[in-house]
N, C-alpha and C positions, 0 to 999 in steps of 0.2 A: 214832696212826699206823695202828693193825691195822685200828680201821673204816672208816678213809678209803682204805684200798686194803687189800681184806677179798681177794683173791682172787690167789694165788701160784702160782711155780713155780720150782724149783731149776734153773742148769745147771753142768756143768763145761766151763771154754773155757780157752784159753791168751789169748786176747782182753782186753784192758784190759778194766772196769769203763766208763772213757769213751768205747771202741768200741761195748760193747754198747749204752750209753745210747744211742749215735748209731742203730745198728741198729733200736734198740725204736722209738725217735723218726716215722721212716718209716712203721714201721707200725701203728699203734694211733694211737686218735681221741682217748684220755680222758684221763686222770694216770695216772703211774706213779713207781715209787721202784726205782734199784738198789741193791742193798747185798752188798759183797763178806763171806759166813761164814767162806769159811776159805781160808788157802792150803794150796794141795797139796805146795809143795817139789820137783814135777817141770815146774815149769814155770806148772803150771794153778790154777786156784781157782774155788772154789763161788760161785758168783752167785746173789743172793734177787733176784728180779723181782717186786714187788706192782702191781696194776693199782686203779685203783679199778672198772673194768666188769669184769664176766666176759666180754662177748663182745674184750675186746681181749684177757685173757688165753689164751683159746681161739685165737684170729687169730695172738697172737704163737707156743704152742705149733707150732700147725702149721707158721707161716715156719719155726721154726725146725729142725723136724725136716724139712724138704725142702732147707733150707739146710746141712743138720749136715756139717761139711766142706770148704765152701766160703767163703762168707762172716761165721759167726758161728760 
């Protein structure tokens, strides 16, 4: 699993697991994997995002920090 999508990023959402997938889906070209780490108990939980390209990881960072809020 880790070579096939060598390149990650952590978030915390209150967003289902099959929201985000839907999210990442739109934007990025390659494969990807989500995998929920941890719940938080207030509501939220840790999301693993692995990409297999770096440039869809980089793509998806930025959406989402201009999204952070609104829709993810």
């Amino acid at each position: 699993m880790v070579r096939a999508y060598p390149y990650g990023v952590k978030i915390k959402t209150r967003k289902t697991p099959a929201d985000i997938e839907a999210w990442v889906m739109e934007r990025v070209r390659g494969s990807y994997y989500v995998m929920v780490q941890e719940n938080l108990g207030d509501g939220r939980q840790t999301l693993a995002i692995f990409f297999a390209e770096q440039d869809d990881r980089d793509a998806f960072k930025a959406a989402y920090r201009r999204s952070k809020g609104k829709s993810a």
